[in-house]
C-alpha positions, 0 to 999 in steps of 0.5 A, a space after each residue: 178759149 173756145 167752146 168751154 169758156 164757162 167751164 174753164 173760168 170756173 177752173 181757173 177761179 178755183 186755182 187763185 191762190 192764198 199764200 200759206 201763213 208759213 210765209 207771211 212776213 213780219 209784222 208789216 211797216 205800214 199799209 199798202 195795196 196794189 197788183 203783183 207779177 211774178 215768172 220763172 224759168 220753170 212752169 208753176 202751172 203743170 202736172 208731176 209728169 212734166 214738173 218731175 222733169 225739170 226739177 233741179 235742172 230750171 226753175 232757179 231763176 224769177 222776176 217779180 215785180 210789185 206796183 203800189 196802187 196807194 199806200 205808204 210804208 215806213 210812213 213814206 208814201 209810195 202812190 204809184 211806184 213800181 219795184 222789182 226783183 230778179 233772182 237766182 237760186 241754187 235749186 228749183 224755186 219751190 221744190 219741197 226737197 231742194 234747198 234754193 238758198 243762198 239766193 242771189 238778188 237784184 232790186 230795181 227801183 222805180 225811178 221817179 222815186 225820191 231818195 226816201 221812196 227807194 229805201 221804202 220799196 227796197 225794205 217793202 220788197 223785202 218784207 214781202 218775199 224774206 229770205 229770197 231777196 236777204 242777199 242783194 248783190 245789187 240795187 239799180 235804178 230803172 223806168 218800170 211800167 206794170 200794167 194790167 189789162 182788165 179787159 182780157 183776163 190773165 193779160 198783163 205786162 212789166 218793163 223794168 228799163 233794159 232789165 227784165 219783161 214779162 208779158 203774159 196771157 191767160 191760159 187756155 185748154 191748148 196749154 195742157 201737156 199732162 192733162 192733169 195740169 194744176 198750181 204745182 209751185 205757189 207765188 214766191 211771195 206773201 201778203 197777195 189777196 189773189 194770184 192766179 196763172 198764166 203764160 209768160 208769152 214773154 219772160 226775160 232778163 239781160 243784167 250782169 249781175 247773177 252770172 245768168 240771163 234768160 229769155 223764155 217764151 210761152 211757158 206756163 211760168 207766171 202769176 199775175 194777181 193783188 196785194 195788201 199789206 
């Protein structure tokens, strides 16, 4: 950003995110930290005037990913391996007065993982998002690259395969419509140390199990942040 660099930093510190306790998950099955990423087809960084707009009518559908910087998980370790998920809901994720489940699931799995790592990221990707991912109508096995750029904030990207994508880009004063924008929905998911906001330059998802696919560009739709489980 030009001009107030300092000041829209300091914006943006402001709105990393601590999930609420109401979602956390059960008791976790080992210790595990790494970066998360998550888009919509709905903007999470908005104001009411646009948010009111698209309730019920977008924001269904996600794709959230986690990649395992260290750790294990039902003592199986998972140093480096990437998970994903893609959902369908029946309302806009997040709204307060819809009701988004039963929601669809897909699981796709990192696949330089061994039989044993699967499961552990399946039963790991489940804990941390709940009743979101609880009815999986597919598990698939893909090539995931997650990669974050620490040198241009809110920069990062996810390839799962032929799947799904997501690249982003930090959001900047240009990316305002009301004015008034803030973090209206919160990260889909819990145990994260920090998410922050972003533009989904690109958002994307090409499977045939959800009976949707979507391909969005520069929607302010994406949290990019850290876990620790």
């Amino acid at each position: 950003m030009k001009g107030n660099g300092a000041a829209w930093s300091l914006l943006l510190a402001g709105a990393l995110i601590a999930l609420p306790s109401g979602a956390r998950a059960a008791q976790p099955a080992g210790h595990v930290s790494g970066e998360y990423i998550e888009s919509r087809t709905a903007d999470v960084y908005t104001g009411p005037c646009f948010a009111n707009s698209e309730v019920n009518l977008t924001g269904q559908e996600a794709v959230l990913a986690w990649h395992v910087d260290k750790g294990t998980w039902e003592s199986v370790s998972l140093d480096g391996l990437s998970v994903a998920a893609v959902v369908r809901a029946n309302a806009t994720l997040g709204d307060a007065f819809s009701n988004p489940f039963p929601a669809k699931a897909v699981l796709i799995v990192d696949q330089r993982a061994n039989a044993a790592q699967r499961a552990a990221l399946v039963n790991f990707a489940q804990a941390q998002a709940g009743k979101l991912l609880s009815n999986v109508v597919a598990t698939e096995t893909r090539p995931i690259r997650f990669t974050v750029d620490a040198s241009k904030h809110g920069t990062a990207s996810l390839e799962v395969g032929d799947l799904a994508q997501i690249t982003t880009r930090a959001i900047t004063e240009a990316d305002e419509i009301c004015h008034n924008e803030d973090v209206y929905y919160q990260p889909l998911v819990s145990h994260l140390t920090h998410a922050m906001p972003a533009v989904a330059t690109k958002s994307s998802y090409s499977g045939n199990h959800l009976g949707s696919t979507w391909n969005e560009s520069n929607r302010r739709s994406a949290f990019i942040g850290t876990f620790v489980v």
